[in-house]
N, C-alpha and C positions, 0 to 999 in steps of 0.2 A: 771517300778515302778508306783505309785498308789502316786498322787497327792491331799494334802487337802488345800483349801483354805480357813482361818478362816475369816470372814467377818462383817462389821457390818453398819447398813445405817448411822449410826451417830459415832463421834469420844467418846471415856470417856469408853466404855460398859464394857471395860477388857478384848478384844479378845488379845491383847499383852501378859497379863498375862497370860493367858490362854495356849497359844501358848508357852511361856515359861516352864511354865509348863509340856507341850505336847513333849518340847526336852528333859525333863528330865527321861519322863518316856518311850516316844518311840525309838527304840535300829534298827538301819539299816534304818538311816534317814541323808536326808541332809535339814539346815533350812533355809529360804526364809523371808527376809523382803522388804515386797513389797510398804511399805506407806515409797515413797524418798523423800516426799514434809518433813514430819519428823516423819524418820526413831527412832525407841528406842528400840528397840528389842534388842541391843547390850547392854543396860543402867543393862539388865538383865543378859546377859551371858556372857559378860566381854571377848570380841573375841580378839586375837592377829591378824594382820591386817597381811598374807601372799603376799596380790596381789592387787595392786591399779591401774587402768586403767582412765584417762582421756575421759570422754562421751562429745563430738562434736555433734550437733545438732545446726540446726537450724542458721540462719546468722542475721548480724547487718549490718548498713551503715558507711561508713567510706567516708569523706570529705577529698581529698587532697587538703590543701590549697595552692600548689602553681597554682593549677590548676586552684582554684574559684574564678570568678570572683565577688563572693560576689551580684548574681543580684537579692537573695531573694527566688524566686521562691520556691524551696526548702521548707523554711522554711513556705509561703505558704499555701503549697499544702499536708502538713504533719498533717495528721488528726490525729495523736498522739500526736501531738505537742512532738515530740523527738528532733527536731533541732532549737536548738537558737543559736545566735551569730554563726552561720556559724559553728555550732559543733556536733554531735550526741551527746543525753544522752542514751548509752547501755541498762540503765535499761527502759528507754520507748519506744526505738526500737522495731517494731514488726515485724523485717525481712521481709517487703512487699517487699521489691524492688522498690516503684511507685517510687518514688527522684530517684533512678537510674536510671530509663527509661526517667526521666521528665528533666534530668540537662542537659543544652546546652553545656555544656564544659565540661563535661564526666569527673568530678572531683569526682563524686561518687561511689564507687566500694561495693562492697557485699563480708563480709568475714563471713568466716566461725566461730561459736560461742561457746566456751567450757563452757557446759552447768552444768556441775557436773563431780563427780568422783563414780566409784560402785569399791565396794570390795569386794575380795575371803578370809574370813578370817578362824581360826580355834578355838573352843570353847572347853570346857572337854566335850558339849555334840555332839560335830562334827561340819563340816564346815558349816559355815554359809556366807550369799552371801547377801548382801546389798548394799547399794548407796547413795548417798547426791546429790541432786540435787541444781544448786547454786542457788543464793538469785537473783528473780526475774523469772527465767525460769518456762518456760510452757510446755516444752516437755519431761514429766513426762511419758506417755505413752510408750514411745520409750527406756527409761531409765529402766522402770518395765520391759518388752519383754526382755530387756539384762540381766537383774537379774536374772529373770527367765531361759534363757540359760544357763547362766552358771551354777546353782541350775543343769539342767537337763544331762549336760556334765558331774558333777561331781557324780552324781547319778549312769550315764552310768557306768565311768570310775570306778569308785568301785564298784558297783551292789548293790547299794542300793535298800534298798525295799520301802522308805517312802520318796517324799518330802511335807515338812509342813510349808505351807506359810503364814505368816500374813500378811492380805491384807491390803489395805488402807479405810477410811470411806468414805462415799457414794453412789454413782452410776453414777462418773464422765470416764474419758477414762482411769484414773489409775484401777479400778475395774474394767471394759472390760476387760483392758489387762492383769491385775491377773487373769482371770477366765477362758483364752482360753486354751480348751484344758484340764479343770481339771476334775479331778475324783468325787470329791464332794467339797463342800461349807456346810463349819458349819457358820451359822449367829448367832452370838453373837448379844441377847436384854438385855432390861432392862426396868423393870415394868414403865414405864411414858409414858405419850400421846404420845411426839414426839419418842420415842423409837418403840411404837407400830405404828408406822404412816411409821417411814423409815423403819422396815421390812417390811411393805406391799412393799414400792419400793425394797428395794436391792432383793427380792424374785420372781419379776416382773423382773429384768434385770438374776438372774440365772435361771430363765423357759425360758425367751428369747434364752439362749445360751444352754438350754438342759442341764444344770450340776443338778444334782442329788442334793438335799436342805437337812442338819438337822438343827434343834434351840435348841439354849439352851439358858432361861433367868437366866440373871446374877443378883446376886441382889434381887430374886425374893418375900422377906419375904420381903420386904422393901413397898411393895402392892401388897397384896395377889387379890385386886380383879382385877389389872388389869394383872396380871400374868396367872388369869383365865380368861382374853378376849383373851389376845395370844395365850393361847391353846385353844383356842373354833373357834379363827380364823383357827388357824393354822389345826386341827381336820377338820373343814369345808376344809378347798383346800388340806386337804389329805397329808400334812407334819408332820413329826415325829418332835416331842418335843423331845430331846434324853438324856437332863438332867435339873433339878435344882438346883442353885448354890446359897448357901445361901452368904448373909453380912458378911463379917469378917473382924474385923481390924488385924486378922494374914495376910490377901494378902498389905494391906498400908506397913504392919511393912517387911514382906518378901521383898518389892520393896523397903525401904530405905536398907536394909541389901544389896540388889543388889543379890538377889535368888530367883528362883522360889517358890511358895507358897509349894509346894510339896514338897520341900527340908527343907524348914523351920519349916515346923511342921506338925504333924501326930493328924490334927483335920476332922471336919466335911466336911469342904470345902474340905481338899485333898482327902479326902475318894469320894466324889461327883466326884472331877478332872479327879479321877482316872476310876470309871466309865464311866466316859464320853466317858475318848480315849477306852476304853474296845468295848465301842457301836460302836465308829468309826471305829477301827482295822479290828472289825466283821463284818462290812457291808462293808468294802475295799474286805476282802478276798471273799466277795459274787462273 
């Protein structure tokens, strides 16, 4: 199967939509929501939840107090300041272990931490595989790599031709580990400084890792003249611009209906959309 990771150096661009979109029109696909810190890709395809697994990562401290002799230390030498009154606080735990190596009376133990939940779910436009990562956790990385397995298990096990993943924003370890191993990376911009600023980064971490780059500015009538530095940059390091997607309040009005824009109306954007994956399809089957 032939893996697309949609991408964007900053959150807002509309690679979600976009991606939404992308299920409705692409046919022999499984979809992928890789942003767990907060996942919305479902907000759009309204998934029935088939399979829920419990994600473990990562550990916390735990104090027995009959053990403690209360002599401080601990609390100390905890450069998180996670323990007061002789207590862990979970959410500022940073699983080092030093308090456990450090306590004379071995009152402190190292337990394992449930970090989130990922799900196998199923949509009218097919399975889709996500995750929720709990409030506080950091091991976001390790939770995308299992989304991602599963996306590609269930690819195997039907023979699908397409997985289509919407990734998360930036260029932190969640975006590594969306991008290992993919076919291409479409970078979703959008005509402003900081928009043209983080695709120079997110374009810098997918030549790092060898994945194959299109763009497409979202947005792009909204400033035509910085839509024409994107492509002048973009021309200059030899990346394909592969569409422009005009303003419409049919994609706000499609996302309260809870539809993709493509579903909702047969205007200028869908027609754009719909080119879009036409370019991606044909440079997959290259």
């Amino acid at each position: 199967m032939k893996e697309i990771v949609v991408l964007s150096g900053k959150g807002g661009t509309g690679k979600t939509s976009i991606v939404a979109s992308f299920a409705a029109l692409a046919q022999s696909k499984v979809l992928v929501d890789c942003d767990v810190d907060a996942a919305d890709l479902h907000l759009l395809l309204n998934p029935k939840v088939k399979e829920e697994k419990e994600f473990w990562s990562g550990q916390i401290a735990f104090i027995d107090e009959e053990k403690c002799t209360e002599c401080g230390l601990c609390q100390e030498l905890c450069r998180f300041g996670a323990i007061k009154d002789f207590e862990v606080d979970p959410l500022s735990c940073e699983g080092c272990g030093f308090c456990y190596q450090v306590c004379p009376a071995d009152a402190i133990t190292m337990k394992d931490s449930m970090s989130g939940h990922s799900f196998i779910s199923e949509t009218k436009y097919g399975y889709l595989c996500h995750a929720r990562l709990g409030i506080a956790q950091e091991n976001s990385g390790k939770l995308v790599a299992l989304v991602r397995q599963n996306a590609k298990l269930i690819a195997e096990r039907e023979n699908l031709d397409y997985i289509i993943t919407d990734g998360p924003p930036g260029i932190g370890c969640p975006v590594i580990s969306s991008l290992s191993g993919a076919s291409l990376a479409l970078l979703v911009t959008e005509p402003t400084l900081s928009g043209i600023h983080d695709l120079e980064r997110v374009i810098g971490v997918c030549r790092h890792f060898g994945i194959p780059v299109l763009v497409c500015v979202n947005k792009y009538d909204l400033n035509e003249e910085n839509t024409y530095r994107i492509e002048s940059y973009c021309t200059n390091e030899g990346i394909e611009v592969a569409a422009r997607i005009s303003f419409d309040n049919a994609i706000t009005e499609a996302i309260v209906q809870g539809l993709p824009v493509v579903e909702y109306s047969n205007n200028k954007v869908t027609q754009q959309i719909k080119e879009l994956w036409q370019i991606i399809s044909t440079k997959l089957e290259k």
